[in-house]
N, C-alpha and C positions, 0 to 999 in steps of 0.2 A: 400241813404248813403251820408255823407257828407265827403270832399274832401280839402284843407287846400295845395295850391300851391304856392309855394317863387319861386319868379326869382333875383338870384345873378347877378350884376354888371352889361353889356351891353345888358344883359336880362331882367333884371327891365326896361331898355328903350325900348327897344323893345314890349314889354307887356305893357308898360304904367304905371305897377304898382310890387309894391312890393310884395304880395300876393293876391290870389285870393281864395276865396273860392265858391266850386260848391257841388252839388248837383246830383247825379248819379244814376244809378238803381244800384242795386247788382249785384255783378260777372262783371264789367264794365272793363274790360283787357287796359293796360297801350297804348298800339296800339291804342285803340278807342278814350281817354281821348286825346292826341297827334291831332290825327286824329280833332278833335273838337276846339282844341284850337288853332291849326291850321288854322283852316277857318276863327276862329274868329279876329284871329290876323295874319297876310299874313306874317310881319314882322319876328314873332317866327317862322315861319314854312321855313324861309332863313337859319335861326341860326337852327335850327335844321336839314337841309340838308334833306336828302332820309329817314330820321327817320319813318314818318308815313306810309312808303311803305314797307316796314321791311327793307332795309339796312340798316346797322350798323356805318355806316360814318354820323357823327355829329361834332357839334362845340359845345357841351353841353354836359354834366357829368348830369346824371341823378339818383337820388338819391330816393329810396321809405322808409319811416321811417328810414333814414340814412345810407342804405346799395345802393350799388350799382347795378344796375339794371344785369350788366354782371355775379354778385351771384346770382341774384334769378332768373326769367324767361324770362330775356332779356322783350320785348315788349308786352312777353305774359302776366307777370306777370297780376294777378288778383287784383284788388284795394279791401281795404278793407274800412268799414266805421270807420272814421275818423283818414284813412291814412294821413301821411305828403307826398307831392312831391316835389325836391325841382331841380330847373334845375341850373346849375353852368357853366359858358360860359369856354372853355376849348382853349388856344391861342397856335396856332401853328406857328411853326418858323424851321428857321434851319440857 
């Protein structure tokens, strides 16, 4: 299955790029995809904090075909072929 990932604003730096497209097995859960682009990118895996370990503390808004991941199965969610992902850096303050 094919896979179609945007990185918004200080996440496009981070990733080096604007989108990426991957290539997956079927049934590939949103955990594992993290989990891989991750490794590949050490950078994203800051900006995304304890994400790939399943905490829920992130610097990222993570979006599957435009819904937010907190409506469908949090990490669990299951990727579909030719899902959109799209990560959106999320700026905290107070």
């Amino acid at each position: 299955m094919v896979l179609t990932l945007k990185f918004i604003g200080a996440l496009r730096h981070a990733s080096g790029k604007t989108q990426l497209t991957l290539e997956y097995t079927a049934g590939t859960t949103l955990k594992k995809l993290l989990a891989e682009v991750c490794k590949d990118s050490p950078k994203l895996g800051k900006s995304f904090g304890a994400l790939p370990s399943g905490d829920s503390s992130s610097d990222a808004l993570i979006l599957v075909n435009g819904r937010e991941i907190s409506i469908l199965d949090g990490l669990e969610t299951k990727l579909c072929d030719g899902d959109e992902i799209v990560f959106v850096p999320v700026v905290h303050g107070g």
